[in-house]
C-alpha positions in Angstrom: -118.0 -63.5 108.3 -120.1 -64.0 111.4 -121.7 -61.7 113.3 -119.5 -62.7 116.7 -116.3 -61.9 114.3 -117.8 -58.5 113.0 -118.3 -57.5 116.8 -114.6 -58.6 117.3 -113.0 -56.5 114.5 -115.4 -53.1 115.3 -114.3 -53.5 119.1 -110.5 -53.6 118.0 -110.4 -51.6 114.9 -113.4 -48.8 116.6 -115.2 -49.2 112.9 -117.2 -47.2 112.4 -121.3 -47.8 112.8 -124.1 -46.4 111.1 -128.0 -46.9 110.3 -128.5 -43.6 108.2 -128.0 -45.0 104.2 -127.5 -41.3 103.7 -124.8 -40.6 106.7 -122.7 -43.8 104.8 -119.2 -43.4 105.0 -116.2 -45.7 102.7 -115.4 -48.5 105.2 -118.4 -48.2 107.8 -120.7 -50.8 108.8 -124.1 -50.6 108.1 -126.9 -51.9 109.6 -130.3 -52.2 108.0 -133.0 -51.8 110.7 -136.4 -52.5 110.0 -138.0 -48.8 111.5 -141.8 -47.9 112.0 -141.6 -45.8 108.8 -138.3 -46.9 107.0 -136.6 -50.2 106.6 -132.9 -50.2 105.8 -132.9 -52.9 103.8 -134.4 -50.9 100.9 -131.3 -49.3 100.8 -128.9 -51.7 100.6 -127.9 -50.6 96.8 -127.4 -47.6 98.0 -125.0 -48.0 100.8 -123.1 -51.0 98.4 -122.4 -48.2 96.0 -121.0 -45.8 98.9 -118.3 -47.9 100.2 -119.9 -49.7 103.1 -117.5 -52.0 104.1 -119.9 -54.4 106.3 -123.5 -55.2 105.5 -125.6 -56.3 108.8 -129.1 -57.1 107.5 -132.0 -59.7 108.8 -132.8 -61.3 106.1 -131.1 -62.2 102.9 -130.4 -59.5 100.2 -129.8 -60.5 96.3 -126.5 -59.2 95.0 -124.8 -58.0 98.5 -122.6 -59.9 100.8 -124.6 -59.4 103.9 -124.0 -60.5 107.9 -127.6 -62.0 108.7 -128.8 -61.6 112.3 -132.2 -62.3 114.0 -132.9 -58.4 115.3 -130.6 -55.7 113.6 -132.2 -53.1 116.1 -130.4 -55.4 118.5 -127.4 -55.7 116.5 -127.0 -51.8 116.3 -127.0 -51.2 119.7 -124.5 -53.7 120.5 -122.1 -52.8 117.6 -122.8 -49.0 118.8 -120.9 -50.0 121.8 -118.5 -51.9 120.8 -117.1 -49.4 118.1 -116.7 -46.8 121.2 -114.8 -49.2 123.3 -118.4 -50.0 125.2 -118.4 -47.3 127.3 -121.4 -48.1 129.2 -119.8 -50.7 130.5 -117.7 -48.6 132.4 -120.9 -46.1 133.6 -123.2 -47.4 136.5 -126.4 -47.5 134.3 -129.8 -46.8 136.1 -133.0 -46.4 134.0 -136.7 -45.6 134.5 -139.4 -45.8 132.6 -143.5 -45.7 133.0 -146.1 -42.8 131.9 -145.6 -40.2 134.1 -142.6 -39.1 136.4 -140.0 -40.1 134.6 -138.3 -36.8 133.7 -138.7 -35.8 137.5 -137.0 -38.8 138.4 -134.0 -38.7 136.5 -133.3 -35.8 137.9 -133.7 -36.4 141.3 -131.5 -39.6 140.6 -128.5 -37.4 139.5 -128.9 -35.0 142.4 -128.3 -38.0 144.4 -125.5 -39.2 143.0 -123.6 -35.4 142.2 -124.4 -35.1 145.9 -122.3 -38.0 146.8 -119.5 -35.9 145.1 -119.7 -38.6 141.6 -120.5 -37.3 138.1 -123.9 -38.4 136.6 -124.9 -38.3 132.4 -128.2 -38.1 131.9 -130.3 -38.8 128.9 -134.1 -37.7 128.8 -136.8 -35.8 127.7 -135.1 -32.7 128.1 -131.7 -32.6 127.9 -128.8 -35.3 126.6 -126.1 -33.8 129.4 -122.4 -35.8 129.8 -122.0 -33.1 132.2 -120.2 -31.3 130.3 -122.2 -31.1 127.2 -125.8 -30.3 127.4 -127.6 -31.0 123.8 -131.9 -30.4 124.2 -133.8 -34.0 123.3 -135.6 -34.3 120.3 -136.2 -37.9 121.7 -136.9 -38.6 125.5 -134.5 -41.8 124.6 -132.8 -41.7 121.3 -131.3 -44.3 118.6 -128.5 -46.6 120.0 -126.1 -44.2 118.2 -126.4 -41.4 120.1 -126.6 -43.5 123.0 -123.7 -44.9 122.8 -121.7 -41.6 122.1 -123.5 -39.6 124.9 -121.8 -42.6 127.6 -118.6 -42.0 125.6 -118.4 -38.5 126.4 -119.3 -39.4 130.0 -116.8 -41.5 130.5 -114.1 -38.8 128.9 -116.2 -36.8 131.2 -114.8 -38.8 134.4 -118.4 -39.8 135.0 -119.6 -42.7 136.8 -123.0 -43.0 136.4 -125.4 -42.8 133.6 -129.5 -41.9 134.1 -132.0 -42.6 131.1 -134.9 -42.3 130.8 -136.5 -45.4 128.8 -139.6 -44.8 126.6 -141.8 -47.5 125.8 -141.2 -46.8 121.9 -137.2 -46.9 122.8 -137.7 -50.3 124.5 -139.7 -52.0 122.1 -137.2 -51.0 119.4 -134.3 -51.9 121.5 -132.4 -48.9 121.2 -130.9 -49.7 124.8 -129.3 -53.1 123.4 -125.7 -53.4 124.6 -126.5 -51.0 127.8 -126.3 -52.8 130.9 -128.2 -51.4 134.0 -127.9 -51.9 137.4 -131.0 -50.6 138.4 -134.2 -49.8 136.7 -137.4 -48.0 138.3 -141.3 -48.2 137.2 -143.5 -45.3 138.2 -147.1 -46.0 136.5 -149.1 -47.2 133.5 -151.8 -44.8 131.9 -153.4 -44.9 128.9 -150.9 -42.7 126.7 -149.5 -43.9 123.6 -151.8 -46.3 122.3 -151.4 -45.0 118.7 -148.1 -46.7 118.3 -148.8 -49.8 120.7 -152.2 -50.4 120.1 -153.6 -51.8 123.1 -152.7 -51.1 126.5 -151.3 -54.7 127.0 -148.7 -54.1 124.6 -147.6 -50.8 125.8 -147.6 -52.9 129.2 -145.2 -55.4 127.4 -143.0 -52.9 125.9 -142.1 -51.5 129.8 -141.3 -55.0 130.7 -138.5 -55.2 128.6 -136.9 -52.8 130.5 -136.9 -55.3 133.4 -136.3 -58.7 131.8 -133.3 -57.7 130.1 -131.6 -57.1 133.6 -128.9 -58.7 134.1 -128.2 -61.4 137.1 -127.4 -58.9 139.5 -130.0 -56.2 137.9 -132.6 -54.5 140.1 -136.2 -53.8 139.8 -137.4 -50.5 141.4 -141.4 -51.3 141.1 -144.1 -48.9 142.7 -146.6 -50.8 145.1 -149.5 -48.8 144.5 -149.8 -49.3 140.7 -151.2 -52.3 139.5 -149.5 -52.8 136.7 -145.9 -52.8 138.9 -147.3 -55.9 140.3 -148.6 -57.4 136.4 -144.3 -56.8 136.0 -143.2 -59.0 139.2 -145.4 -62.0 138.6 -143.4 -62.2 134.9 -140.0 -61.8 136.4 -139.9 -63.5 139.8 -138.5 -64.8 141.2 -135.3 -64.2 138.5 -134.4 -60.7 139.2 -134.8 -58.6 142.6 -137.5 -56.6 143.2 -137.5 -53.5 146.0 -141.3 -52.4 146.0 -142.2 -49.0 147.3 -145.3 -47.0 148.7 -146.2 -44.5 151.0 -148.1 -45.5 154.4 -147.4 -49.1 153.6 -145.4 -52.3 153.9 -143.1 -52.1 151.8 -139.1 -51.7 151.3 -139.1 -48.3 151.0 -141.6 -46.4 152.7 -142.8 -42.7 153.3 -144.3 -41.2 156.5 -145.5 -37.8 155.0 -145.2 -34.8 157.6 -146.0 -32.2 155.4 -147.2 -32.0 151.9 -148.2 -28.1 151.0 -147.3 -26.1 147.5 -144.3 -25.4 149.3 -143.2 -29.0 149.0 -143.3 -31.5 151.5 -141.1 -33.0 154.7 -141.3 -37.0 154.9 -139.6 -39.8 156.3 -137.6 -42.1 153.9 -137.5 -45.5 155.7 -135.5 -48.2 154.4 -134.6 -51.2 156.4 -135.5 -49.9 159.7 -133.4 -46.8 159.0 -135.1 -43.5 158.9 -133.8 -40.0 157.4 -135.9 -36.7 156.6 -136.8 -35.3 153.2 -137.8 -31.7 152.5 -138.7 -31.7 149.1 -139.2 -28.3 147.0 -141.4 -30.3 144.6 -144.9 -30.3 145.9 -147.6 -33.3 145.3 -148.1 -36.8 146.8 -146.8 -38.2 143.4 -143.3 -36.0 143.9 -143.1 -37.8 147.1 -143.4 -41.5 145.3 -140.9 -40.0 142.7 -138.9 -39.4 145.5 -138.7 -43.1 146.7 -137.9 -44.2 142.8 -134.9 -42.6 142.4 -134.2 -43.6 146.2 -134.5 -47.2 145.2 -132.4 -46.7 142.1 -129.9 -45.2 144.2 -129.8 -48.0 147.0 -129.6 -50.3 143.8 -126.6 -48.6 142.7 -125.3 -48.6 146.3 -125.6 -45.2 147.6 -126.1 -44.5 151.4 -129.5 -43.7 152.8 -128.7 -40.2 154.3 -126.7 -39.0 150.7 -130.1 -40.2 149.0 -132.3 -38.0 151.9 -130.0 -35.0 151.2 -129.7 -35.2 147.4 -133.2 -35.4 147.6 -133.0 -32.1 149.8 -131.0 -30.6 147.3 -133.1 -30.5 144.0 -134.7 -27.3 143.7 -136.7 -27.7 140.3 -137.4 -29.9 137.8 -137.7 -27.9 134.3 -141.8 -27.9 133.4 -142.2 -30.2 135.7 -144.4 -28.1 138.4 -142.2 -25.6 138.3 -142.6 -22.7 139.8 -143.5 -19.0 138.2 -142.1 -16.0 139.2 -144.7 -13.7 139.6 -144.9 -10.8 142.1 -148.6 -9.6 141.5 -149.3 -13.5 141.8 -147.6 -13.7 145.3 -148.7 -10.4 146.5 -152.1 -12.1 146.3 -151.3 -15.1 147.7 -151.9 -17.5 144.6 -149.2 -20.3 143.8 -148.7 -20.2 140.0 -146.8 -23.5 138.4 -146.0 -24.5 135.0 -146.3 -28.5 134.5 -145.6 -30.8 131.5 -144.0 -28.3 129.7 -143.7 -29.1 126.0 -143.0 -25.8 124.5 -140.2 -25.8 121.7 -137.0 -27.1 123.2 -135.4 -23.9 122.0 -137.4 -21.4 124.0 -136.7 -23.6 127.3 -134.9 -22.6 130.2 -134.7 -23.1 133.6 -136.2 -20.0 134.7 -139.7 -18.8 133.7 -141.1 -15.4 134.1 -144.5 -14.3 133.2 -146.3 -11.2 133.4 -150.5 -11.8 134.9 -153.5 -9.4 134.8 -154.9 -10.7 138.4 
C-alpha cells in the first residue's frame, strides 16, 4: 500500500491515528516518528504485537510490513487530519510565532474576531480553548494529534477560526503539517532557545517554516522594526505576500501613538489611508506593535478595520502577560504593580491575581 492510498482509506473509514507505541489500539495506524528523545521505530515489535493495522515508518524495518515516507512527523500531521474529516480545513487558520508576544497576540487576535460576532479556537501557551472546552497547555503548540482534535471540536463548536501559536520547536518538528493558514504573524527574534537549536541561525530557520509553507494565497504578517522579519522576506519574495508593520513609519500598517501610560495607550491604526483609534488596556510600546500583529492577521483573514480597532478596545487582560495586581495599599500609594511572563504551575493560574504587600 502507498502512502496516497493509506491517506484515502483513513479519510473514508476515520481510522484511527496514533504515535504513542503504548496508546496502540487493534486496527490503528501507527506512525513511527523520529522525536528529540524517542524514535518510534524502536517500537515497531511492539505495536506489530498489539494489532496495529498500518505501519507508517521512514525507513525500512526487518520483519514488518511497513508504508515508507520521507518525514513521518509530516506524515502524522497529515493523517491526524484526515482521520477527523480535516477539520482545519474548514477553520480560517491564523498563526504567530517569534520570541516574545506571541501569547499576547493570540489573544488579541480572537478578541477581534469574537468581536465580529464569529467563534475563535485558540491553541497556546496557556490554554487549548474550542470555546467551549478550555484544557491548560502543557505545550505552547502541541503534537499534530492534539491539534487536530482541538480544530475538530471547534468546528462541532460552530467555530470559524482557529489561533495558534507556533513554537519554533513545533515548526521544526512539523507538528502543524496538514494545517493550512491564511495568515501568519512574526513579532521578533531573541536569543532564547538555543539549547535545542543550537545557533541562532537555526532557530531563525525554524520560524521561517512557518512562512514558506503558506499556501498560494497565504499571508505574511512581518514586523518592520526587527531585523530578522526582513532576513524572512528576502527568502520568500516575492512568492508569498508580505504586509510589513511599524510604528512612526512607512509601512502598511502603521501606529501614530497618542498616549502610551501604565494605563494603556490610545493610537491610531492606519491601514491604507484609513484611520481608526485604539485604547489599549495593555500598557508598553511593544503591546502597541502586538497590537498591529494580530491587526494584520486579521486584515489577512478579511476582517474590517474598525471591528479590528474595537476588538482591540475590547481586551482587557492578557493572563501573566503584564497583568495587572489588585492591590489597595499598592494604589493608595500610587505604585502600578504588574505580573509579567507568568510561568507559575498551570494549575494555580487564573485570570485574576490578588496579592497581599508590606509597602
Amino acid at each position: 500500500m502507498t502512502f496516497t492510498q493509506l491517506l484515502a482509506l483513513v479519510q473514508s473509514d476515520g481510522l484511527r491515528v496514533c504515535a504513542d507505541s503504548r496508546k496502540i489500539q487493534p486496527g490503528d495506524v501507527f506512525v513511527a516518528v523520529c522525536g528529540t528523545q524517542v524514535d518510534g521505530h524502536d517500537y515497531i515489535d511492539k505495536v506489530s504485537s498489539g494489532g496495529a493495522g498500518y505501519i507508517v515508518t521512514q525507513r525500512p524495518v526487518e520483519g514488518a510490513d511497513c508504508i515508507v515516507v520521507a518525514d513521518t512527523a509530516e506524515a502524522l500531521g497529515v493523517l491526524a487530519q484526515a482521520s477527523m474529516e480535516n477539520p482545519s480545513s474548514k477553520l480560517t487558520n491564523l498563526a504567530v510565532t517569534g520570541t516574545n508576544g506571541k501569547t499576547t497576540v493570540a489573544y488579541m487576535t480572537r478578541s477581534i474576531i469574537e468581536h465580529t460576532g464569529a467563534k475563535c479556537g485558540l491553541v497556546g501557551t496557556i490554554e487549548y480553548n474550542t470555546g467551549k472546552t478550555v484544557v491548560p497547555a502543557p505545550l505552547t503548540t502541541p503534537d499534530s494529534i492534539t491539534i487536530a482534535r482541538t480544530a475538530w471540536e471547534t468546528v462541532l463548536n460552530n467555530a470559524s477560526y482557529m489561533v495558534i501559536e507556533a513554537s519554533s520547536h513545533a515548526l521544526s518538528q512539523k507538528r502543524l503539517a496538514g494545517v493550512s493558514f491564511t495568515a501568519a504573524a512574526f513579532t521578533n527574534l531573541t536569543g532564547d532557545h538555543l539549547d535545542y537549536h543550537k545557533t541562532e541561525d537555526d532557530y531563525l530557520d525554524a520560524k521561517t517554516l512557518l512562512f514558506t509553507d503558506l499556501p498560494p494565497h497565504g499571508l505574511a504578517v512581518l514586523n518592520a522594526e526587527s531585523d530578522a522579519a526582513h532576513t524572512i522576506a528576502e527568502i520568500i519574495e516575492p512568492a508569498t505576500r508580505i504586509l510589513w508593520y511599524g510604528i512612526d513609519r512607512p509601512v502598511d500598517i502603521n501606529a501614530k501613538v497618542h498616549r502610551m501610560d501604565a494605563a494603556g495607550s490610545e493610537f491610531s491604526i492606519i491601514f491604507e489611508n484609513y484611520s481608526e483609534k485604539v485604547t489599549t488596556h495593555l500598557p508598553g510600546r511593544h503591546n502597541i506593535l502586538n497590537c498591529l500583529t494580530a491587526a494584520g492577521l486579521c486584515l489577512g483573514a478579511g476582517i474590517g478595520l474598525g471591528d479590528i480597532a474595537a476588538g482591540l478596545s475590547a481586551l482587557q487582560t492578557v493572563p501573566g502577560r503584564l497583568q495587572p495586581v489588585l492591590s489597595k495599599a499598592a494604589d493608595q500609594r500610587g505604585i502600578k504593580v504588574f505580573v509579567d511572563n507568568w510561568f507559575l504551575p498551570r494549575k494555580a493560574r487564573s485570570n485574576t491575581i490578588n496579592v497581599s504587600f508590606d509597602l
